[in-house]
C-alpha positions, 0 to 999 in steps of 0.5 A: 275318108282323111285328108291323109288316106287321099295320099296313099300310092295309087291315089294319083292325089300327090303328083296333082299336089305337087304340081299345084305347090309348084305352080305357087312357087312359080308365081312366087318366083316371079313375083319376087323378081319384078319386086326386087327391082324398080327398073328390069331388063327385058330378059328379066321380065319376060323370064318373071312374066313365064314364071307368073304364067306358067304357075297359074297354068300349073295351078289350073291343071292341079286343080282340074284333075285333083277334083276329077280324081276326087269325082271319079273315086266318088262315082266308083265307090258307088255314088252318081254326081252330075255338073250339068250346068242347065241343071245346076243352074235351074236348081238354083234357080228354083231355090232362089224362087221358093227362099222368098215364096210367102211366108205360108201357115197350113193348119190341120191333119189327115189326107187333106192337109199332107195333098195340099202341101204337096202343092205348096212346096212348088211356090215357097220354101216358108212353109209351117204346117202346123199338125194335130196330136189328137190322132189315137186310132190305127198304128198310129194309136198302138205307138201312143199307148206302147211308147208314150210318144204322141201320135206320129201318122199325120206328121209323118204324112206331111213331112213326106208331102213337103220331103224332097225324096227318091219315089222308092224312099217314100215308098218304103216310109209309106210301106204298111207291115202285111204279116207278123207282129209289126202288121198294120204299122207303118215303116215311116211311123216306126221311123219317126218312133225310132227317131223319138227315141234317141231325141230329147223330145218328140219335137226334136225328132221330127226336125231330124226327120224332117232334116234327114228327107230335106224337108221344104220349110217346117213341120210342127206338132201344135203341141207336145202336150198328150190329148185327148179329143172329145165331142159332145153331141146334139143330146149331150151325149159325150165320146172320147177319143179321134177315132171314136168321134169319126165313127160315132154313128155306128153306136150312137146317132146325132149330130155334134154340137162341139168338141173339146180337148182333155186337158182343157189347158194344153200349151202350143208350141212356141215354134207355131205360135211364132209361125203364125204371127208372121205368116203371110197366109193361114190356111185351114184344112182341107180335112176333117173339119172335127177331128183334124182342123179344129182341134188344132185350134182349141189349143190354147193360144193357137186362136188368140196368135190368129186374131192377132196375125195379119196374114190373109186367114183361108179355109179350104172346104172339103169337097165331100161331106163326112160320115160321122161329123158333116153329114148334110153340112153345107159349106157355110156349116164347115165355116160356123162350125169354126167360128163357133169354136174360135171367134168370128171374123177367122175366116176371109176367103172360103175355096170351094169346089165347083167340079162335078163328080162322076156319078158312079164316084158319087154312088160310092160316097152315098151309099157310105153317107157322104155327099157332094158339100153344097155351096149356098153363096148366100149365107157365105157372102151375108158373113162377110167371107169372100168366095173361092170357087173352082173346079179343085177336086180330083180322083185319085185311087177312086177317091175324091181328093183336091187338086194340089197343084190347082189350089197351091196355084190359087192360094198363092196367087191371093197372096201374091196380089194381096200382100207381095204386090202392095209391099214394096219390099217384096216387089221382087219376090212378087214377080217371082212367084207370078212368074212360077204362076204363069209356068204352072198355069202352062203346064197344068193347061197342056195336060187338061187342067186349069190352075186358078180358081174363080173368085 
């Protein structure tokens, strides 16, 4: 609306405006009596004392009804504002807290990566979640190939995951088309591929996405690059394509010796490379670890930023293994396998879960080829790698996922006494963020769970 459409008749604007105007007059009036002359009479100056109280008065008045009229033809026009001062107070409360949360990089894709930030979001507003582009399966796949836009399913899983939304906003990005010619795509996919396309570039149009949901801190592409992930099994047997790998042994069995990208040569985004030069933390996974954690690091440049980072570097091990890429892995495994396609020495703290699986669950998962992944201690302190153990799974929707507040709360808190606590700058920011710890580890107990792991 104009400025000038607020004074049309029946707006009750102007008779406000009026009286502010002569409120200022009024000081004015006064003022200019009490500076006219050194050495005033009495009736002088009470008559310019009335005038400069009298004015502020009418100015207050002017100012309190011109705002409730501006609230209340916004409330009418269909819009709800609240100035609750608890409310309001709080928020900024927790705004203040998460504006200086540590400086935290996750990196990886999938279901894993998106719950985790879930987590995140409650102890910091620094976040980067770096996400894999190699997806080519699903709706996600058909986008790709029809539009020429790289995939958008895992990014837009975690611009949702760290989004401040309405529960029906998310639950219309999340709506999955049933019938028709859009069946099987996602609203949010479409969304994101809409927003690609009245931006310059893919990276552009998830910072609109992510601006237009209030994102909490950042979600980046590691490359803008199209491609292609490839594996190499045990008998040099190659396959090409995300999906393909995740479902290889239905066609051919074995076990994969490594994986690698076409182009060998694609270039990270700088806006990355830059997160993790001055992360506090960098967290890997949780995910499938050979088509959503690492090839985000056979990117080019990604591994070389992380040896030079001095951010504490974390690996969040899956609690099941997976059909098709960790059948039979152990967690020290997941953590070879990284190694052996980065450099040795990227992984200082392993979390592992600890919890039990109900047996039915795990009837489930076996009879799909998965199976609790194994903790051999041994092997993962002989490397050098400290052990994070806690009971972090939980069953949501029959499935087996980490607990997103549990392990935010252990993440942080690492962190917290790793780095926060030994700068002396950011001292403040430590007993923030221990503060938040202690309310979540409250609220966590009082509803059956535990937040911090064991070490």
């Amino acid at each position: 609306m104009k400025f000038f459409e607020w004074l049309r008749p029946g707006m009750r604007i102007k008779r406000w405006l009026l009286l502010g105007i002569f409120g200022i007059a009024s000081i004015s009036l006064g003022i200019s009596f009490m500076l006219r002359e050194i050495y005033l009479s009495l009736i002088e100056r009470l008559l310019s004392m009335f005038l400069i109280i009298s004015g502020c008065i009418f100015i207050y008045f002017s100012v309190k009804y011109i705002a409730r009229t501006f609230f209340n033809a916004i409330s009418k026009s269909g819009f709800r504002i609240s100035l609750d001062a608890d409310r309001l107070s709080s928020m900024l409360y927790e705004k203040r807290i998460l504006i200086n949360g540590p400086k935290i990089v996750a990196i990886g894709g999938g279901t894993g990566l998106s719950t985790m930030l879930r987590g995140l979001k409650a102890f910091s507003s620094n976040i980067t979640a770096i996400v894999t582009v190699a997806d080519d399966g699903g709706g996600s796949g058909i986008l790709r190939n029809d539009l020429g836009m790289l995939p958008p399913g895992d990014i837009r899983n975690c611009i949702l995951a760290l989004a401040d939304t309405e529960p029906i906003m998310e639950q219309l990005l999340q709506y999955r088309f049933r019938d028709g010619m859009l069946k099987g795509q996602n609203f949010g996919n479409l969304f994101l591929a809409a927003m690609d396309g009245i931006s310059s570039s893919f990276e552009e149009a998830v910072r609109r996405m992510s601006d237009v949901l209030a994102v909490t801190g950042k979600v980046l592409p590691v490359t803008l690059e199209n491609i292609q992930l490839c594996a190499e099994l045990d008998d040099g047997f190659i396959i090409c394509g995300e999906s393909n790998i995740g479902m290889h042994h239905t066609f051919h069995k074995g076990r994969i010796k490594r994986v690698f990208l076409e182009p060998r040569n694609a270039s990270p985004l700088q806006e990355a490379i830059d997160a993790i030069l001055e992360a506090d933390v960098i967290v890997l996974g949780p995910g499938s670890l050979y088509t959503s954690i690492l090839p985000n690091l056979l990117v080019e440049g990604i591994c070389d930023a992380i040896k030079k980072s001095n951010a504490i570097k974390m690996y969040v091990c899956n609690v099941m293994t997976q059909p098709g890429e960790t059948e039979g892995y152990s967690a020290f495994d997941h953590v070879e396998a990284i190694e052996k396609h980065s450099y040795k020495g990227i992984v200082e703290y392993c979390i592992v879960n600890t919890a039990d699986i109900p047996e039915d669950l795990k009837k489930k998962y076996m009879d799909d080829g998965a199976e609790t992944v194994k903790v051999d201690r041994d092997r993962i302190s002989k490397a050098g790698i400290k052990i994070v153990s806690g009971e972090y799974a939980k069953i949501t929707n029959n499935y087996v996922r980490h607990d997103p507040e549990k392990l935010a709360a252990t993440i942080v808190d690492i962190v917290a006494e790793r780095v926060l606590a030994r700068d002396k700058k950011r001292i403040i920011d430590y007993y923030y963020i221990k503060d938040r710890l202690r309310k979540a580890k409250y609220e966590h107990t009082d509803n059956g769970h535990v937040a911090a792991g064991k070490r």
